[in-house]
N, C-alpha and C positions, 0 to 999 in steps of 0.2 A: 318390581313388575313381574319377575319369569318366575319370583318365588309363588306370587299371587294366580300367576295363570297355570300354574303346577297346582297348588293347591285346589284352583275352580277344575280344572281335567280330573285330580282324583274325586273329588263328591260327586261329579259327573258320573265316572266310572263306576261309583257305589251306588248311586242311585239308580241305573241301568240295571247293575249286578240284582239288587234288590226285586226293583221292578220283575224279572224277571225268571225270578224263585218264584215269586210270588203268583205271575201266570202259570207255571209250574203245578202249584200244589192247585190252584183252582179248577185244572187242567185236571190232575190226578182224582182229584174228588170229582169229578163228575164223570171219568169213567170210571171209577168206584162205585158209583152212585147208580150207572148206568148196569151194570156188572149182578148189582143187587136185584137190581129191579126184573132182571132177565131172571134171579130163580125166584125171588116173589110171582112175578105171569106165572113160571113154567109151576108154581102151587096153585095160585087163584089168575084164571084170566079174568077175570075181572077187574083185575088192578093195574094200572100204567105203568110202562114198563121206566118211564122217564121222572115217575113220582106216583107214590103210593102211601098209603098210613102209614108204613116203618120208616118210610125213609127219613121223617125227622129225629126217629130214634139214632136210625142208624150212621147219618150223618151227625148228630152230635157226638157220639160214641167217636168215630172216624176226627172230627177237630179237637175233640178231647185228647184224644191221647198224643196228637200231633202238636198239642199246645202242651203237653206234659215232655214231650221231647222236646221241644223247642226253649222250654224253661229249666231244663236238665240240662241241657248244652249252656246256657247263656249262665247257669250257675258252675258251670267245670271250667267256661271261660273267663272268668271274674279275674282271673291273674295273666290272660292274654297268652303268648306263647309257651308260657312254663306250663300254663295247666294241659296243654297239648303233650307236650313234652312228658309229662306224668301219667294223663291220659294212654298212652301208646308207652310205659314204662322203660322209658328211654335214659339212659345213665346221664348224668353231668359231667361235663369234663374239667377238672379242677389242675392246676399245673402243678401241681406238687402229688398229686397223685393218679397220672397219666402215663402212660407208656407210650416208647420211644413214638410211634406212631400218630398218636393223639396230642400228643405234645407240637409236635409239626404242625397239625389240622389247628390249633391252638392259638399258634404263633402266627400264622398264614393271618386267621380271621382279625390277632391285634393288627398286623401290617396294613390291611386291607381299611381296616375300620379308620386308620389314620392317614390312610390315602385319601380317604374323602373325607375325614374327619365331622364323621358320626358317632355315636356310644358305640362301646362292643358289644356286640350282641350275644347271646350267653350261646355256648357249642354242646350239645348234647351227643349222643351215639345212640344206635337201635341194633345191642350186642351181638342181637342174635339174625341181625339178616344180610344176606353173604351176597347181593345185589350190590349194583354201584349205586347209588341215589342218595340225593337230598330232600330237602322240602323246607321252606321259611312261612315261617307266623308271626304275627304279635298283633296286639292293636293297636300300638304307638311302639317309640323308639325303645324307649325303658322295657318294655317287657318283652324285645322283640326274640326270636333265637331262630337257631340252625339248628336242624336234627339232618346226621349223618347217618348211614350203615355202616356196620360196623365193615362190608364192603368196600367202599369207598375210601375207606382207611387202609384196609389191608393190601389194597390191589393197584389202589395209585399212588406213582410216585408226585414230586414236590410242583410238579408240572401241570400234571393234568389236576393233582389237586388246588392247585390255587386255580385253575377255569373252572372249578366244581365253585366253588367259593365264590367266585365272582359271578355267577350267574346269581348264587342268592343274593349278593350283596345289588345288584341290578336290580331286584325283586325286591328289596329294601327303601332303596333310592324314592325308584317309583311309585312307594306305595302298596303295591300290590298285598303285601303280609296284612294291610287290615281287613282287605277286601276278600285275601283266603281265607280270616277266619270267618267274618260277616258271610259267606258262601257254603261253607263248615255247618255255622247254627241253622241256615234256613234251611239247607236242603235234609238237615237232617229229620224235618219233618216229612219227606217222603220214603227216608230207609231205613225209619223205627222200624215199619210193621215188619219189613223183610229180616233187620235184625232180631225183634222179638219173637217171630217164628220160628226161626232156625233156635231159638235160646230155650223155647218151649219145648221142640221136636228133642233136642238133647239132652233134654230131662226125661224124656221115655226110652233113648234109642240109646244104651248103654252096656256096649256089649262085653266090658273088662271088666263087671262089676261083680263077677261071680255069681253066686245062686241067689245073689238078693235081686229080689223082684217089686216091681210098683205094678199094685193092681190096674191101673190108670196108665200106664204104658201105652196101649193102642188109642186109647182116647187122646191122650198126650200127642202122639207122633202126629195123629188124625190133623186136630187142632191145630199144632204148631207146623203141619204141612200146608193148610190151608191158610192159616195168616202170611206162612210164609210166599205164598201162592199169588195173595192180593199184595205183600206189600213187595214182589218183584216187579208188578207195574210203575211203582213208585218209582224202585229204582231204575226201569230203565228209560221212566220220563227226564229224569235227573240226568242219567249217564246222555239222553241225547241232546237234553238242554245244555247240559255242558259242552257238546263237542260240537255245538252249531254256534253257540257265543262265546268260545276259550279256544277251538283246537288252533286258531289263526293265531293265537296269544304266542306260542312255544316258537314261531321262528320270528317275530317281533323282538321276543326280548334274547335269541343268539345272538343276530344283528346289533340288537343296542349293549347285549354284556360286548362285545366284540370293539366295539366307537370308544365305548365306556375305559376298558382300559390299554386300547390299544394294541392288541394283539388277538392272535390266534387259538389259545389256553383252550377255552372253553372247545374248541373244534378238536383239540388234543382227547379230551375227558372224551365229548363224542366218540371219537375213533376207537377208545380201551374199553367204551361200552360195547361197539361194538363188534368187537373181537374176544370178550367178556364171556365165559362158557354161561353166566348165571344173568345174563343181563341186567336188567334195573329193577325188574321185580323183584315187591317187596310180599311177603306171604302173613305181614300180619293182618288181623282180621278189621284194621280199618283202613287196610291198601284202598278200597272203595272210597271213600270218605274225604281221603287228605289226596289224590290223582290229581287236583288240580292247581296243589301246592307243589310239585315235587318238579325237581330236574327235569324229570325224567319216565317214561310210562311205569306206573307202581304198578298195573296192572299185566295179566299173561296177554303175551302177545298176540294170543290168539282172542281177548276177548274184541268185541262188536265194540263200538262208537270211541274206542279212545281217544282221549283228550288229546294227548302230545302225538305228534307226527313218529313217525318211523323213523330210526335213526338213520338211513340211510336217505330220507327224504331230508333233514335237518343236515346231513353233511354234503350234499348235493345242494342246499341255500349256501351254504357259505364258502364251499370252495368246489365247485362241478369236478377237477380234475383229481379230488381226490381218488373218491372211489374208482377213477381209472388205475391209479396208481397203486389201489387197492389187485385189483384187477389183475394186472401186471405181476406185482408179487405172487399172487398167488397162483398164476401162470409158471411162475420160476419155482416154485416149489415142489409143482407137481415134475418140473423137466429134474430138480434134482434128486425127486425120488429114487430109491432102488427100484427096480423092473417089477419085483413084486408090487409095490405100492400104489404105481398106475393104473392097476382094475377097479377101479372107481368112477361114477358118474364127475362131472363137474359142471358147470357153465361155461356160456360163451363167452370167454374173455376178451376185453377191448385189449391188447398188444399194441396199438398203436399212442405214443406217447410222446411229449417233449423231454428227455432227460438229460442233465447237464453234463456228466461226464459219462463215458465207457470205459471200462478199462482196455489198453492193446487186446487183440486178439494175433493168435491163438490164444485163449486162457491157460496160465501154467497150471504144473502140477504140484502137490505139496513136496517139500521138501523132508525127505525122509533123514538125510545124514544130515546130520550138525556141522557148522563152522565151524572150527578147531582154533583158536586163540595160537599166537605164535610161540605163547609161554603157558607153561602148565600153571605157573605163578599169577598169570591175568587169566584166570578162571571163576577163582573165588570173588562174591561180590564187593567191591565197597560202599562203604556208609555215603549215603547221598550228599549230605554235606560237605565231607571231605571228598567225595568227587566236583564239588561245583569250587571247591576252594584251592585244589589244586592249578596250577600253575599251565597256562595252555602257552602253543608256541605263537611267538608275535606276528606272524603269518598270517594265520588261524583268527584273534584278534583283530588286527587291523581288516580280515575281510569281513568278517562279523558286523562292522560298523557300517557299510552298506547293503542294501537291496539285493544288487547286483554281487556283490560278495560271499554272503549268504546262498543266495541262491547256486553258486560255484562249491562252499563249502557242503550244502546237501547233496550235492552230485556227487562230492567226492567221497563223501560217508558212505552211500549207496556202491557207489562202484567197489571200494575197499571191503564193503562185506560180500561183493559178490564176488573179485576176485582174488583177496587179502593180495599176497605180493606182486600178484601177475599184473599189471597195468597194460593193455594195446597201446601203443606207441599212437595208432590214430584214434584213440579216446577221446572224443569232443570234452576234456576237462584240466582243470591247473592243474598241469604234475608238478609247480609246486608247493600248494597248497596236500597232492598225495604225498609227497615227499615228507612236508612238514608232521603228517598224521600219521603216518606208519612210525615216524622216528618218536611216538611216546605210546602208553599206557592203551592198549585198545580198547580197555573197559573205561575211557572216558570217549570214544567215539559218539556215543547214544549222548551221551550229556553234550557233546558240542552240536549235535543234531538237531535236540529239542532247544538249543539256545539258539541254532539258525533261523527254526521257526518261527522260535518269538521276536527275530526281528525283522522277518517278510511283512513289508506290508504290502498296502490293497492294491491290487493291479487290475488289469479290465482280463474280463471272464475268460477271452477267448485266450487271451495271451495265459492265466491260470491255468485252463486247461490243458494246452499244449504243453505249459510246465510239467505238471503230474503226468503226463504221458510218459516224457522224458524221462521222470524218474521211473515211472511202473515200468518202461521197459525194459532202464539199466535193473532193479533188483530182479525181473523176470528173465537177463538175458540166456539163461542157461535152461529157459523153458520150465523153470521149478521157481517156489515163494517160501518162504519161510513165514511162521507167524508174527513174529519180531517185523519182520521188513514190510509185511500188512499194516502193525499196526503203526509203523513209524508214517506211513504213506496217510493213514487215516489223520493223523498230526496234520499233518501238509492240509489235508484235506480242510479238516478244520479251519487253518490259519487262514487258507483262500476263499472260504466259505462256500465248500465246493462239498461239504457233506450233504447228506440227503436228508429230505425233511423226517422226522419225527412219525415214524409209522409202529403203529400199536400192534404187536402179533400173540400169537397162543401157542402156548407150550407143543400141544399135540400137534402141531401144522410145523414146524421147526424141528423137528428132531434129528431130520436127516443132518442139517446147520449145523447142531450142537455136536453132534460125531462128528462132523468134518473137524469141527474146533480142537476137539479132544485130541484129534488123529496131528492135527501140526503143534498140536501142545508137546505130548509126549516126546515127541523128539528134538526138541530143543535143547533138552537136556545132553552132554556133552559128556558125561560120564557113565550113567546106566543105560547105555544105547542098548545094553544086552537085554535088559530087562524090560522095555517099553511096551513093547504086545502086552504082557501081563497087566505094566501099570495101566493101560490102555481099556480093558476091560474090565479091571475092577473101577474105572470112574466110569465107564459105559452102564456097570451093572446098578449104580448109584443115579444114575441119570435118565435112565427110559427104565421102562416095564419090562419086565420078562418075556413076555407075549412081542413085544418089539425086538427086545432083544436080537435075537436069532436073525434078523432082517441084516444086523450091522458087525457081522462077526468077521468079516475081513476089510483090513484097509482099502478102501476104495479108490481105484488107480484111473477114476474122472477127471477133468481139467476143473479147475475151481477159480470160485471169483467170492476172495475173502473180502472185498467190500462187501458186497450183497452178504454174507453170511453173519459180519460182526455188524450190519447193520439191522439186520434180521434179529438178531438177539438182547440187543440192546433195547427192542422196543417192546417185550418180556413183560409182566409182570414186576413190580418191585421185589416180591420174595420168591420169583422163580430166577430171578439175573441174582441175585444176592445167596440162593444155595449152588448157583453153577461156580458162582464164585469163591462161593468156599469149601467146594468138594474139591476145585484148583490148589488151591491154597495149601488144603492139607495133604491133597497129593504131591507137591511140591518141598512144603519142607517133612515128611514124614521120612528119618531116619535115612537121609542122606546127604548127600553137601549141596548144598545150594551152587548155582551155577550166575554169573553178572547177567548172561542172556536171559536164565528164567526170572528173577526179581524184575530185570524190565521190561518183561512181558507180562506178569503177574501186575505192577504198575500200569502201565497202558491200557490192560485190563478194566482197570478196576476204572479209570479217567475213562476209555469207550463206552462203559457201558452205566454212566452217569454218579460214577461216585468220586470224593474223594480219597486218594492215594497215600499222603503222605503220612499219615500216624499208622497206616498200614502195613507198607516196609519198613518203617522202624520198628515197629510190632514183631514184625517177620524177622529180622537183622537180630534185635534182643533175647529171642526164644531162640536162635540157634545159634546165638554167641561166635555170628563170623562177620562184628562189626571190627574193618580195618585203620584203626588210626595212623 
């Protein structure tokens, strides 16, 4: 039954869609018709301006060639989505000869296709356009596909690409691919003429061609000015047919990709569009054409009647609070500006917001000197295994195996790095659980850390929060943070699900962030404290521009809130978080001893800011040959 009345909603849909090309081009030709007739009068008044002796010429001529286009289309369409796909010379993606990238976008579309178990649809790429966007076609399942930018590939990560995906795959479900392409063939009877003028006019108007000349040039440009002329009525009958029966389309199927799998994904993709320098425009010359197939507006933002809603209108359907919190951020970025940076207009930001945690106030400062290890011998890192295999005290152990245990053992990790042997005698914490952890190895502290983590479980929010305060205060009691103790907090965070949502930002708007980062990186290190300025500025001079440069050329002695800034970064670009990470990387092990603190920050790193860690530092451990058995 639901299959049957799915089926009578799509023919419905088609025959609407149809019907109403079809008023379209009727429409077109009679102010075409109209158009002629005004400079026949304006030759003979004699003749009507709504019908005259040419006009049966002229009107055949005009459904002639709109019937030669419409049989040109319906012959490129004979293979249904692939012939789109070739049409707009758009690559295949084959898994065996895919890059890392493509091979993801790959794997997404089989997972997805077996979620709802349908065929897979074949995934194509559009190499050259640097937009985030999609678009689905076919006229049945067999031929159906996905064309990506090659955008879309480069710039999101596994997240917002599988809500990229599932939007087509929503557009699949429904139907809708036959009905883009059946919308495809008709309308393309109203934006021949404006393509064959522009095709005409650039065969006269050739100015790289050197001294070779076409006598027929001006006649050329004339002509193909003037078809092109008549057939922009075409297309802006088309472009407003489409945005009086479609533009309502684009937040119908958010809401249903959203039902469809559950989640938020596709509001993710929204958000990296738009913080996107290149947004969703696509520049090739049938961005026109296929607007009503795509994600996303293929067209410039600035043109008249677009089909898809504004992105900020589309993430305001599906969660109003973002863009507050859009808002917000970017409120925090201009207050963490250097003083130069603030001469700039902005908007009025909404500040007012529900946010789950703060960190204590006053906000500390970064930590500039290093904790000192009790032993020069617990300096060097160990191999992670042989940290998790060693041997813990039975204290330590048996508190592990509770909530409330755990939560004793994070306290007293935290307190030991802030004050290694000094313990306050009124320390709200088990001295002797500090007892038991000072008496072994300090480079397994972080390992018995992240092992307390993973056995908190879920408690109610309010009691969470006041946790984490607990701990931000004890690592901040000295008014100072260190990176390590950030990112051990952001763990916590995690486990209580006390991180913040998933916010999409741009390189140029973060930069201040990214130096703040660099600035608690360098010192972590415990041995070249001498040399840190230097190593300091040469990942500065790697990571912003020159022209910025000079903004960030002293340490900056502001209070700082390393949540807001490792969440700020994390929300990056896939290949702008992925070169910060490996300008770290090699600034860390380049031609000197690796430190236990820097590996598990470089670790934590790499897990904050959405990747896997582990084939990482053993990568790192094997190239500098300080793995400890």
């Amino acid at each position: 039954m639901a299959s049957s009345t799915f089926s009578y909603n799509h023919q419905k849909n088609l025959f609407v869609a149809t019907v109403i090309c079809l008023f379209a081009i009727f429409l077109t030709i009679m102010v075409l018709n109209f158009s002629f007739g005004l400079i026949v009068y304006y030759l003979d008044q004699g003749q009507s301006i709504w019908w005259n002796e040419h006009s049966p010429v002229f009107l055949s001529c005009v459904l002639f060639i709109m019937m030669i286009s419409l049989c040109y289309e319906l012959y490129i369409f004979r293979e249904g989505g692939h012939s789109l796909a070739k049409q707009m010379r758009a690559r295949h993606l084959h898994a065996l000869e895919c890059t890392p990238e493509e091979i993801r976008a790959v794997k997404l579309t089989e997972q997805l296709a077996d979620k709802f178990q349908i065929e897979i649809p074949a995934v194509y790429v559009l190499p050259d356009e640097i937009g985030v966007n999609a678009l689905t076609a076919g006229e049945n399942r067999k031929d159906t596909v996905i064309i990506l930018t090659w955008g879309a590939l480069q710039n999101l990560d596994e997240l917002e690409l599988y809500g990229l995906l599932s939007y087509a795959f929503n557009q699949i479900i429904s139907g809708e691919t036959r009905q883009n392409i059946r919308l495809k063939i008709l309308f393309s009877a109203l934006t021949s003429f404006n393509q064959w003028g522009s095709k005409i006019a650039r065969r006269g108007f050739k100015p790289y061609r050197g001294n070779e000349k076409n006598k027929f040039e001006t006649v050329l440009v004339a002509v193909g000015g003037i078809i092109w002329l008549m057939g922009s009525l075409g297309l802006l009958i088309s472009r407003l047919v489409k945005f009086l029966t479609l533009s309502g389309r684009t937040f119908k199927n958010d809401i249903h990709t959203q039902a469809l799998i559950e989640n938020n994904t596709n509001l993710q993709t929204l958000l990296r569009i738009y913080v996107h320098h290149a947004g969703s425009q696509i520049h090739s010359s049938y961005s026109e054409s296929i607007a009503h197939m795509c994600f996303a507006n293929s067209l410039s933002p600035q043109s008249w009647l677009n089909i898809h809603p504004n992105i900020e209108r589309r993430i305001y359907r599906l969660n109003p609070n973002v863009l507050q919190e859009i808002q917000l951020e970017n409120l925090r970025k201009v207050q963490l500006q250097p003083l130069l940076g603030l001469f700039k207009p902005f908007g009025d930001e909404q500040t007012e917001m529900n946010i789950s945690w703060m960190p204590p106030q006053p906000l500390p400062l970064i930590r500039l000197t290093p904790m000192g290890f009790p032993s020069k011998d617990e300096i060097r890192p160990l191999n992670p295994s042989v940290r998790k295999s060693i041997k813990q005290p039975e204290l330590v152990k048996r508190a592990l195996q509770t909530n409330t245990g755990a939560r004793e053992v994070l306290v007293a990790v935290l307190m030991i790095r802030q004050y290694k042997e000094f313990i306050p005698k009124n320390a709200l914490v088990s001295h002797a659980i500090i007892d038991a952890l000072l008496g072994i190895d300090a480079r397994l502290h972080v390992q018995i850390f992240l092992d307390a983590c993973d056995t908190l479980s879920t408690m109610p929010q309010s009691i969470a929060r006041q946790f984490l305060t607990k701990l931000a205060q004890i690592a901040q009691s000295d008014g100072k943070i260190g990176l390590l103790d950030a990112l051990l907090l952001d763990k916590v965070k995690s486990q209580l699900n006390l991180l913040p949502v998933h916010m999409p930002t741009a390189y140029d708007d973060i930069q201040f962030n990214i130096v703040r980062l660099v600035d608690a990186l360098v010192y972590v290190d415990q041995i070249d404290i001498e040399n840190s300025l230097s190593r300091r500025n040469k990942i500065i001079q790697q990571l912003i521009s020159e022209k910025e440069a000079y903004k960030y050329e002293f340490v900056s002695d502001e209070h700082i809130d390393f949540g807001n800034i490792l969440h700020s970064i994390s929300g990056l670009l896939l290949r702008d978080r992925l070169k910060i990470l490996g300008i770290i990387e090699h600034s860390i092990c380049s031609d000197r001893v690796m430190t236990q603190d820097e590996l598990d920050v470089l670790a934590l790193l790499y897990w904050r800011f959405g990747f896997k860690n582990d084939e990482i530092v053993e990568q790192i451990l094997n190239q500098n040959s300080l793995m400890i058995v």
